[in-house]
C-alpha positions as a Markdown table, in Angstrom:
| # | Residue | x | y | z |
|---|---|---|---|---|
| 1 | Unk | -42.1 | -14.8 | -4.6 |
| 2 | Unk | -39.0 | -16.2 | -5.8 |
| 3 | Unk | -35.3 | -16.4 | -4.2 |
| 4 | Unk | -32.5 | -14.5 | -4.7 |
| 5 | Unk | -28.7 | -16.1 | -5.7 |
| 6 | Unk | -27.6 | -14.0 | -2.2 |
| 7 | Unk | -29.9 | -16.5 | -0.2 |
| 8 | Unk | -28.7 | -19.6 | -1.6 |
| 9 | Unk | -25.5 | -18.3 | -0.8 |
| 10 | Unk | -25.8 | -17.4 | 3.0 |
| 11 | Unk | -27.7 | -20.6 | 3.3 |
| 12 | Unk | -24.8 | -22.6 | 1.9 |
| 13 | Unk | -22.4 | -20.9 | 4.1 |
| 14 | Unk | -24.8 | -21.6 | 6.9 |
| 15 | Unk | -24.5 | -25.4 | 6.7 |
| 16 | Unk | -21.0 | -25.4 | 5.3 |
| 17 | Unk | -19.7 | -23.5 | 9.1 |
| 18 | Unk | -22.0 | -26.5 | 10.5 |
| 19 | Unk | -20.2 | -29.3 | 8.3 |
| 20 | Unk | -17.1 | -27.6 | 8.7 |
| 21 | Unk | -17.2 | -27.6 | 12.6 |
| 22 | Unk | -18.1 | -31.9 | 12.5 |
| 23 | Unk | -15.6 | -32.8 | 10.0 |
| 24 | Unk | -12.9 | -35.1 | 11.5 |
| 25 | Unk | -14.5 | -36.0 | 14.4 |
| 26 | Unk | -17.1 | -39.0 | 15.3 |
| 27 | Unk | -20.2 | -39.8 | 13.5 |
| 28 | Unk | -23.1 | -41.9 | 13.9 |
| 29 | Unk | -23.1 | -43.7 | 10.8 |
| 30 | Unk | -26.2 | -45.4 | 8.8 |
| 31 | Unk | -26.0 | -47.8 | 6.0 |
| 32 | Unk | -28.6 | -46.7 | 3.7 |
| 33 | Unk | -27.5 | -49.9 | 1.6 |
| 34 | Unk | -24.5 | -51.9 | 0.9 |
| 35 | Unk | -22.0 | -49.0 | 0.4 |
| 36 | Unk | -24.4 | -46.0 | 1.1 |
| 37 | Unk | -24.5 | -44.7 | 4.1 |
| 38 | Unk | -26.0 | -41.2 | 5.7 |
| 39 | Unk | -24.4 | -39.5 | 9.1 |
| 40 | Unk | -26.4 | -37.3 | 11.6 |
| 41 | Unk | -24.8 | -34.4 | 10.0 |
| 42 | Unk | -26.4 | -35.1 | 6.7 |
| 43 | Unk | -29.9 | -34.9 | 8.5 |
| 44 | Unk | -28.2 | -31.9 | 10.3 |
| 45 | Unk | -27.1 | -29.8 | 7.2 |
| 46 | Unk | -30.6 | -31.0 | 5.3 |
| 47 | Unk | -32.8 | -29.5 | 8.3 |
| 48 | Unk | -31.4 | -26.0 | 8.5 |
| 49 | Unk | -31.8 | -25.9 | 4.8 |
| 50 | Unk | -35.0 | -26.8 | 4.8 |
| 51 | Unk | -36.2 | -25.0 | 7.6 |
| 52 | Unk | -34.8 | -21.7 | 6.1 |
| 53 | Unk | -36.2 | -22.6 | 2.5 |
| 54 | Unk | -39.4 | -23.1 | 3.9 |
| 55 | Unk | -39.8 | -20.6 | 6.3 |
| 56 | Unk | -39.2 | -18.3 | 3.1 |
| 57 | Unk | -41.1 | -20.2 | 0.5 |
| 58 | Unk | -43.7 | -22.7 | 2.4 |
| 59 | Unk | -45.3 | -23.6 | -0.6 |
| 60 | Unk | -42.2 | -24.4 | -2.7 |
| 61 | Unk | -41.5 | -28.4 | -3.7 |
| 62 | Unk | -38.1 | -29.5 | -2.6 |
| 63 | Unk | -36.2 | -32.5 | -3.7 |
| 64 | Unk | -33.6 | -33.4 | -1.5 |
| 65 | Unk | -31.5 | -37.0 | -0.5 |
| 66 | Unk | -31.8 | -37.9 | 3.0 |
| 67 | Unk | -36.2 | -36.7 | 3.5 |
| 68 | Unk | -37.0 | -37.3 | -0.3 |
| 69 | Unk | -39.7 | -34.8 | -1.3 |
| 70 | Unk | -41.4 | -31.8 | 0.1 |
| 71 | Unk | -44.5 | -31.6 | -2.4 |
| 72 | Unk | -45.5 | -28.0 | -3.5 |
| 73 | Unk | -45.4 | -26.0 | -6.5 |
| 74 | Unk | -44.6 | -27.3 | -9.5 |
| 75 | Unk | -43.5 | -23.9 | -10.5 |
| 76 | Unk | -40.6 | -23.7 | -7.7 |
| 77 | Unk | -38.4 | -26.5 | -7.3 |
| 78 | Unk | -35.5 | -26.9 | -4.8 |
| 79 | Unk | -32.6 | -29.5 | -5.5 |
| 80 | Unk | -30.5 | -30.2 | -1.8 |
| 81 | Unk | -27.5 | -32.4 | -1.3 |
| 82 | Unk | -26.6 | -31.6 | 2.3 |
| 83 | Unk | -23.5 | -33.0 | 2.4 |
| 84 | Unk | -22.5 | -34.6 | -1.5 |
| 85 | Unk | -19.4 | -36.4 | -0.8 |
| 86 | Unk | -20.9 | -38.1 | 2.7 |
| 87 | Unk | -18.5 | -41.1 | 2.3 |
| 88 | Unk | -15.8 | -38.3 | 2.0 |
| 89 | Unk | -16.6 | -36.6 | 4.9 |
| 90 | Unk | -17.5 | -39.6 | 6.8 |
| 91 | Unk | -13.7 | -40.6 | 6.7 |
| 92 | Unk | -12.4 | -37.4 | 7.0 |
| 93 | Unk | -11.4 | -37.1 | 3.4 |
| 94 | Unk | -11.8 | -33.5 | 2.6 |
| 95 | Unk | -13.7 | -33.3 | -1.1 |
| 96 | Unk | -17.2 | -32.5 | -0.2 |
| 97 | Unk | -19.9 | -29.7 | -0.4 |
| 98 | Unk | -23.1 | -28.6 | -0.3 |
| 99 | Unk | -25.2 | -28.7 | -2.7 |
| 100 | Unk | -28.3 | -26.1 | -3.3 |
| 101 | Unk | -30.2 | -25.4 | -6.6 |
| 102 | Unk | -33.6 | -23.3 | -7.7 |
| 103 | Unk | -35.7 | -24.2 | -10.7 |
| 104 | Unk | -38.5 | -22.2 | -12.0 |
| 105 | Unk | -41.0 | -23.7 | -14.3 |
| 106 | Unk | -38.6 | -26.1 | -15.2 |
| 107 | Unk | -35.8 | -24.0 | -15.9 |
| 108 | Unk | -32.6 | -23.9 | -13.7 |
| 109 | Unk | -32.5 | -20.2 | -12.7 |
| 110 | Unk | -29.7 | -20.4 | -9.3 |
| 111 | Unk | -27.2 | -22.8 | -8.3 |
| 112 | Unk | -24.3 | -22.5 | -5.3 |
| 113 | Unk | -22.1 | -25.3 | -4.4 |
| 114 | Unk | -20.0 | -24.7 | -1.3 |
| 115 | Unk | -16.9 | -26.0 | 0.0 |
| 116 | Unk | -16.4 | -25.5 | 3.8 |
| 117 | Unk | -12.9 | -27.0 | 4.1 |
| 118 | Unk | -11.4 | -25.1 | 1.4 |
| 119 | Unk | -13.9 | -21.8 | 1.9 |
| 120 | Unk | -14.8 | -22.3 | -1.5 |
| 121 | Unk | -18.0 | -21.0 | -3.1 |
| 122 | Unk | -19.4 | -21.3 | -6.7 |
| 123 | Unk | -22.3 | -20.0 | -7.8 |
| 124 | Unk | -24.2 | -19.2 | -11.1 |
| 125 | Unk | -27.5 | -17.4 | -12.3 |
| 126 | Unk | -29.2 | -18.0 | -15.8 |
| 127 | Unk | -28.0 | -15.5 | -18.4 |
| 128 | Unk | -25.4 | -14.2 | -16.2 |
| 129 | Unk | -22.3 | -16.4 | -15.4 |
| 130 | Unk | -20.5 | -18.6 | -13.1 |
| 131 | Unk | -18.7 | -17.6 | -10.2 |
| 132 | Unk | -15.8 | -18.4 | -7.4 |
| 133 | Unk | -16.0 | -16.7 | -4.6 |
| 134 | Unk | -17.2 | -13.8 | -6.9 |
| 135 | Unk | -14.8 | -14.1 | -9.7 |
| 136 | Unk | -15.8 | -15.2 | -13.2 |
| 137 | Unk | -14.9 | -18.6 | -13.9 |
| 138 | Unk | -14.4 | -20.2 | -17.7 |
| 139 | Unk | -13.3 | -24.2 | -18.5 |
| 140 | Unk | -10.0 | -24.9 | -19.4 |
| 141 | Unk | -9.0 | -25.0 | -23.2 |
| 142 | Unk | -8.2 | -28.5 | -24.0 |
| 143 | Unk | -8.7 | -29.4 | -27.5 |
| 144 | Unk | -7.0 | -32.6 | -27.0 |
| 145 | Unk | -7.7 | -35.9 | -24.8 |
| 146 | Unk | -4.1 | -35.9 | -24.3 |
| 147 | Unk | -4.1 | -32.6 | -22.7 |
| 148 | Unk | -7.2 | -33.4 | -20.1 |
| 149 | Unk | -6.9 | -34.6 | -16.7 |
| 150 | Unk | -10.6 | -36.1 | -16.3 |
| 151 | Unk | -13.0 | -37.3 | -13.6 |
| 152 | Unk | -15.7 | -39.7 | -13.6 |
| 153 | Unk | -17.6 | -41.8 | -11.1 |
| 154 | Unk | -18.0 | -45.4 | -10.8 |
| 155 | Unk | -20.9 | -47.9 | -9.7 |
| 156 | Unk | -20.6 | -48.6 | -5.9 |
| 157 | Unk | -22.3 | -52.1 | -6.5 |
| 158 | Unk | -21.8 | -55.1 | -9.6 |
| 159 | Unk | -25.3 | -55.3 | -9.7 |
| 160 | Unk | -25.2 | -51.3 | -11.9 |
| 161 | Unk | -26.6 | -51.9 | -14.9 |
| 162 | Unk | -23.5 | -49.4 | -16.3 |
| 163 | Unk | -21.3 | -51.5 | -14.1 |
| 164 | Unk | -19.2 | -53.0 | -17.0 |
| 165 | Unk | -19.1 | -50.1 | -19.3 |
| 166 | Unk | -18.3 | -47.4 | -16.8 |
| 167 | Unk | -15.2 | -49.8 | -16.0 |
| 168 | Unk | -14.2 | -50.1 | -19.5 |
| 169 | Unk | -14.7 | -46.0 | -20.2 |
| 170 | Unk | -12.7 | -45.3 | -17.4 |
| 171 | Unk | -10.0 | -47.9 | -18.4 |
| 172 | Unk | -10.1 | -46.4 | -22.4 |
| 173 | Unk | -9.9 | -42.2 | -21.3 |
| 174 | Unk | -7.6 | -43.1 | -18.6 |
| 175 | Unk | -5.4 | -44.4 | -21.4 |
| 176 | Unk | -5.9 | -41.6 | -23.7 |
| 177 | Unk | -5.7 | -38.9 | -21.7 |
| 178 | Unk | -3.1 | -37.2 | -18.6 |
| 179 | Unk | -5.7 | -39.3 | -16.4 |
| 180 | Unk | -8.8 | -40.0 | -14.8 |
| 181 | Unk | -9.7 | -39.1 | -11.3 |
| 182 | Unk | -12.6 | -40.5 | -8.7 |
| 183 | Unk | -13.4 | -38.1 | -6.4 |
| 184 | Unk | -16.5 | -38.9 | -4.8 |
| 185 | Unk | -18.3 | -35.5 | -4.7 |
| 186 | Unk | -20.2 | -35.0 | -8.6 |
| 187 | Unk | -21.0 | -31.8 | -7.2 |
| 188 | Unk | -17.4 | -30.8 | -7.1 |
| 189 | Unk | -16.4 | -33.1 | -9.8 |
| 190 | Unk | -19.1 | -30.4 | -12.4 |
| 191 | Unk | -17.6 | -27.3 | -10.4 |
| 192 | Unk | -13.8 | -28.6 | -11.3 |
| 193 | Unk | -14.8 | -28.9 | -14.5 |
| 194 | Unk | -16.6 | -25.0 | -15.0 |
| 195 | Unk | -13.4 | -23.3 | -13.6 |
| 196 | Unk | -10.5 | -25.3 | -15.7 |
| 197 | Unk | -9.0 | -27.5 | -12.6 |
| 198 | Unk | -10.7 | -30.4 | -14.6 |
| 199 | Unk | -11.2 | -30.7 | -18.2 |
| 200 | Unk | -14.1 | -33.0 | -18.6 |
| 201 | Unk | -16.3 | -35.3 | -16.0 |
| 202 | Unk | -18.8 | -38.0 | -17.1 |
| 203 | Unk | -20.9 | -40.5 | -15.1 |
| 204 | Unk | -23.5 | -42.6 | -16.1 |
| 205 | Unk | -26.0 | -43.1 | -12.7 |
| 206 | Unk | -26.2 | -39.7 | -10.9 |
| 207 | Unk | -29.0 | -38.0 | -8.7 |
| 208 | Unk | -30.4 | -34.9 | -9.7 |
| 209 | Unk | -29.7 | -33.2 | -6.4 |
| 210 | Unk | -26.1 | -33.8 | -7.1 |
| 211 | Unk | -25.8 | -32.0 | -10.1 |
| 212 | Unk | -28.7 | -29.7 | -10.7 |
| 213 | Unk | -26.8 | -26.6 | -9.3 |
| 214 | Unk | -23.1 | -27.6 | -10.5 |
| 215 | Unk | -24.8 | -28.4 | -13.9 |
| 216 | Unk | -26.0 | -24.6 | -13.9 |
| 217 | Unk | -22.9 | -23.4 | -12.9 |
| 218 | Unk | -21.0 | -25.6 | -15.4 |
| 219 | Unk | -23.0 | -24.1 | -18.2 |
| 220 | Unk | -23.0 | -20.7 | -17.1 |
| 221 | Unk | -19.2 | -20.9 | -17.3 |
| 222 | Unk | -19.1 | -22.2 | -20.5 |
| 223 | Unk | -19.4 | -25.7 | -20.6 |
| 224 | Unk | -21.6 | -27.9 | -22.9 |
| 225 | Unk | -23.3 | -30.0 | -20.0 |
| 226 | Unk | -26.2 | -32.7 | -21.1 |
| 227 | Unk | -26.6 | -36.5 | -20.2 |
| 228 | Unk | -24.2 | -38.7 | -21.2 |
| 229 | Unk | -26.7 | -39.9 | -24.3 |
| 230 | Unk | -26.7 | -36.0 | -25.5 |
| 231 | Unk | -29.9 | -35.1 | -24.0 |
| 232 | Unk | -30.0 | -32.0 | -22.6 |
| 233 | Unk | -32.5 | -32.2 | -20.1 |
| 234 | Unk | -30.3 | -33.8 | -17.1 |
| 235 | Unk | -33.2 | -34.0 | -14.5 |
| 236 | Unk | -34.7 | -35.9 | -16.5 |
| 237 | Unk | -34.5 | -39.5 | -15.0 |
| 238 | Unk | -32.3 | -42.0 | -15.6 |
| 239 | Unk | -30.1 | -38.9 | -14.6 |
| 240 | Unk | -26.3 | -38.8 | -15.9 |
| 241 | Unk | -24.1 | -36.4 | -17.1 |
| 242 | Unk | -21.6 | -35.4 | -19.5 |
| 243 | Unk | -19.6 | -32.1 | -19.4 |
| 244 | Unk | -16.6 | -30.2 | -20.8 |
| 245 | Unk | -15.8 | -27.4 | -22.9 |
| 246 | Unk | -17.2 | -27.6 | -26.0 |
| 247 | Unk | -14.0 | -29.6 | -27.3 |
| 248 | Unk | -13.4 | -31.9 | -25.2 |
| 249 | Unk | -17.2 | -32.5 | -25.0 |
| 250 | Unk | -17.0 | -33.6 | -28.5 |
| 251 | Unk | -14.5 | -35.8 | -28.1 |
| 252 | Unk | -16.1 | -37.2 | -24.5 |
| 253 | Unk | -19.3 | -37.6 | -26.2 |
| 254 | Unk | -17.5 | -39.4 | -29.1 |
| 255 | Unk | -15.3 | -41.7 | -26.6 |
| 256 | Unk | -18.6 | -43.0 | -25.1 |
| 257 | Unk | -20.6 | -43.8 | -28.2 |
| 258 | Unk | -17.6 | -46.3 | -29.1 |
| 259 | Unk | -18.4 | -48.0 | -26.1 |
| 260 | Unk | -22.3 | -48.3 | -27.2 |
| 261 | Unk | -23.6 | -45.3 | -25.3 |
């Protein structure tokens, strides 16, 4: 049995009202290292989801960031940020999501990133388009990096081994284009990026939980989404990303190169 896009979506909602109703106020908050840290309503919004995920689909594997790995099939594969953008939310900053995305033998087949502040919910099948709260979305039509505002993520520690060149890329496209933003939620950063608010969003050290469903949804929209070295298998560890129309890809995937990458 597989899922339908309808469940990820009610599920989303589900801990999105939870997230929602915990923003702004106190958290109990755990360093997970020197800048990372979790809250309880990270463990909160993961064990609804995987409580209903599994209660559906017992012997499904899920990936997920706070628990790790729920082994199962190898056929089904679940991708779960509970809350992407914790540091967001954490400080009542209000860019953050959650992040839920099915893969079957491999293949991304579903992806739903929602937005609880802003009631905001994107979704995408395989073969049959991106949405926002059920309207088609498409990526803006820059064909210039003067025209783009961009977004990107930096290292949150020196130690990165993309520390220096993710500085000096940000520095360069910041330069050349209308400007650079760090958000702090790759989920929403992809999800920008598929419905034109954004016109291109690269990042070389990224989880696959953060970006497996926005990465569907970026595509789905039309978007040319791979890792930053052109690969287009993006779970496939070290994960990054690279995304934009198919444009501004170009000239993204071109910008990073002249920096040796």
């Amino acid at each position: 049995m597989s899922p339908e896009l309808n469940d990820l979506i009610q599920w989303a909602r589900e801990a999105g009202s939870l997230l929602h109703q915990r923003f702004g106020g106190d958290h109990s908050i755990r360093f997970k290292g020197s800048t990372d840290i979790v809250t309880e309503a990270d463990h909160q919004s993961e064990a609804l989801l995987m409580e209903r995920i599994l209660s559906r689909f017992p012997d499904h594997t899920i990936i997920t960031e706070e628990s790790g790995h729920h082994n199962g099939s190898d056929e089904h594969c679940w991708y779960i940020d509970p809350i992407d953008g914790t540091i967001n939310f954490a400080h009542g900053f209000a860019f953050f999501c959650v992040s839920i995305a099915y893969a079957e033998a491999g293949h991304l087949r579903l992806g739903v990133v929602y937005d609880p502040i802003h009631d905001e919910l994107f979704a995408a099948e395989s073969g049959r388009g991106a949405w926002l709260n059920g309207v088609p979305i498409q990526p803006g039509s820059a064909t210039s990096l003067r025209e783009c505002l961009l977004v990107s993520g930096l290292p949150h520690h020196d130690h990165s081994p993309y520390t220096d060149a993710a500085f000096a890329c940000f520095r360069d496209l910041t330069l050349r284009s209308q400007g650079v933003r760090r958000l702090g939620s790759a989920a929403l950063d992809l999800c920008y990026t598929a419905c034109g608010r954004l016109d291109g969003y690269w990042e070389f050290s990224v989880q696959h939980y953060d970006i497996a469903a926005s990465a569907l949804i970026a595509r789905e929209a039309g978007c040319i989404v791979t890792r930053v070295d052109g690969d287009e298998d993006i779970l496939k560890p070290p994960v990054s990303i690279l995304a934009g129309n198919p444009k501004v890809y170009a000239l993204l995937r071109d910008a990073l190169r002249q920096h040796g990458l």
